[in-house]
C-alpha positions in Angstrom: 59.6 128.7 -82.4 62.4 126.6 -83.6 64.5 126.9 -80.2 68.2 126.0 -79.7 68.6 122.2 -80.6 69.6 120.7 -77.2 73.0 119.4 -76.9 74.1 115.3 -76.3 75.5 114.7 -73.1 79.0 114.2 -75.2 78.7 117.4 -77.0 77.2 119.2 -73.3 80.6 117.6 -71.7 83.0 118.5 -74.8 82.0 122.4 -74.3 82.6 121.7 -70.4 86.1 120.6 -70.7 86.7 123.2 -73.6 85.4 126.0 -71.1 87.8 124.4 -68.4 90.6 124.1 -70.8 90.5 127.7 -71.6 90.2 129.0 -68.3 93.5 127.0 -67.5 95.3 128.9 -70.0 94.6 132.0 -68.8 95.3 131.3 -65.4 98.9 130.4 -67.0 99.0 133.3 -69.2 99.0 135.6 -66.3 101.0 133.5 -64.1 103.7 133.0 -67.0 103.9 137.0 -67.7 104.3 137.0 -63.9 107.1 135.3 -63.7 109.1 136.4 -66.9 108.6 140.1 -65.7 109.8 139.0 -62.1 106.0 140.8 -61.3 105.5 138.5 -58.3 108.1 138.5 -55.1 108.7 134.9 -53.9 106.3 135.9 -51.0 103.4 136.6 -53.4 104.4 133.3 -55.7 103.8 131.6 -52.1 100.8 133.1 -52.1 99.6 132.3 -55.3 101.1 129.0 -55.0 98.3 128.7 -52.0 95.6 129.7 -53.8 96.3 127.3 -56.8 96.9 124.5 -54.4 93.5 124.9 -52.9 91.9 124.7 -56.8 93.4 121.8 -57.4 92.1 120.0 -54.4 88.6 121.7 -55.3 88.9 120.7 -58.9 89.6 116.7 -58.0 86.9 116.8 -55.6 84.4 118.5 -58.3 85.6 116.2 -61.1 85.6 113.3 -59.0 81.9 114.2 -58.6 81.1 114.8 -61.8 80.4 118.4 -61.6 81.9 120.2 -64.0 80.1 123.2 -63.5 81.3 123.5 -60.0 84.8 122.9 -61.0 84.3 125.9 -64.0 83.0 128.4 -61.3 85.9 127.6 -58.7 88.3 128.3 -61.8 86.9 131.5 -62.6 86.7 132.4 -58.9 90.8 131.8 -58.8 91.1 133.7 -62.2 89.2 136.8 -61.1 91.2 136.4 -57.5 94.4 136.1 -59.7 93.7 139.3 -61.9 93.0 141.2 -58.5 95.6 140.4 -57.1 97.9 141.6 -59.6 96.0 144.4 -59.8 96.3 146.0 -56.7 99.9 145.6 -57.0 99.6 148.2 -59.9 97.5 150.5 -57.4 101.3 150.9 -55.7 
């Protein structure tokens, strides 16, 4: 029964902030692609622009806190949004 060796709070923090760090660049990814196809009119980049605004403001509250995690879910709530979003644009 040799379990998983538990991590430090260092190395449990380190594979936060990698988890967030990744998440971040594919929320660019998409958003970059976006914008060099011209995908997005300016009234969806408003939109977007919204949405992002609002992570932000969640993601200093939940770092501010110390929650991590929270942040990490509200940032994969905002990537799945993102991805369905452009989407249902494809659905046209």
């Amino acid at each position: 029964m040799g379990g998983l060796k538990k991590m430090s709070p260092s190395e449990e923090f380190q594979k936060k902030a990698d988890e967030i760090v990744r998440l971040t660049k594919q929320v660019h990814q998409i958003i970059d692609s976006g914008l060099e196809e011209n995908y997005f009119t300016p009234e969806e980049l408003g939109d977007i622009q919204g949405q992002m605004t609002a992570l932000i403001e969640q993601g200093v509250f939940w770092l501010k806190q110390e929650n991590q995690d929270r942040f990490i879910y509200e940032l994969r709530n905002f990537l799945k949004w993102l991805v369905d979003f452009a989407e249902s644009k494809k659905e046209w």
